[in-house]
N, C-alpha and C positions, 0 to 999 in steps of 0.2 A: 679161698676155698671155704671160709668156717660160713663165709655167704651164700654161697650152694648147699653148702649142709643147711643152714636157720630158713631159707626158703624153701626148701623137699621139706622139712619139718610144717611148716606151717601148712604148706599145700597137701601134705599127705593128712594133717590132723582136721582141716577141712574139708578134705574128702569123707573120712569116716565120720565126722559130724554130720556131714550133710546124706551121708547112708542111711546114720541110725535116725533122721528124721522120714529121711523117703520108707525105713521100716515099718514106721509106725501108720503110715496109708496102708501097707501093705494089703491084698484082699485074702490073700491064702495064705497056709502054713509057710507049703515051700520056700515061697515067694519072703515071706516075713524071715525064717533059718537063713537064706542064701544073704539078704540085705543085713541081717548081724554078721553073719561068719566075713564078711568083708569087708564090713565098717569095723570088725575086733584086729582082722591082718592090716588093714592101711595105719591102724592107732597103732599096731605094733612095728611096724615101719615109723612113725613119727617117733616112736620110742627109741629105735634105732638110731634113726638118724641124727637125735638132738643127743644119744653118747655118743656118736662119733665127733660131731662138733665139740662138743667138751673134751674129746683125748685130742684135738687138736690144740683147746688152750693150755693144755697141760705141756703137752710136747714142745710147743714153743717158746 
């Protein structure tokens, strides 16, 4: 299991890296606010998800 949490972690933190770069093409406001507010929720999922992997080496 701590394998599916370390790989959602890495895929979720490459999604939001690779948002905040499509950000910065961005052409408009909206466009630029909508590609932060998404690449900051998937970085907070990698944040999630790499404690959950850690209460599982604890628990163990």
């Amino acid at each position: 299991m701590k394998t599916f949490w370390t790989i959602l972690t890495f895929a979720l933190a490459a999604l939001a890296v690779g948002g905040l770069m499509n950000a910065q093409k961005a052409a408009d406001g909206p466009s630029l606010v909508g590609d932060v507010v998404i690449a900051g929720a998937l970085g907070l999922g990698a944040a999630a998800s790499w404690r959950k992997r850690k209460a599982l080496d604890t628990s163990a």
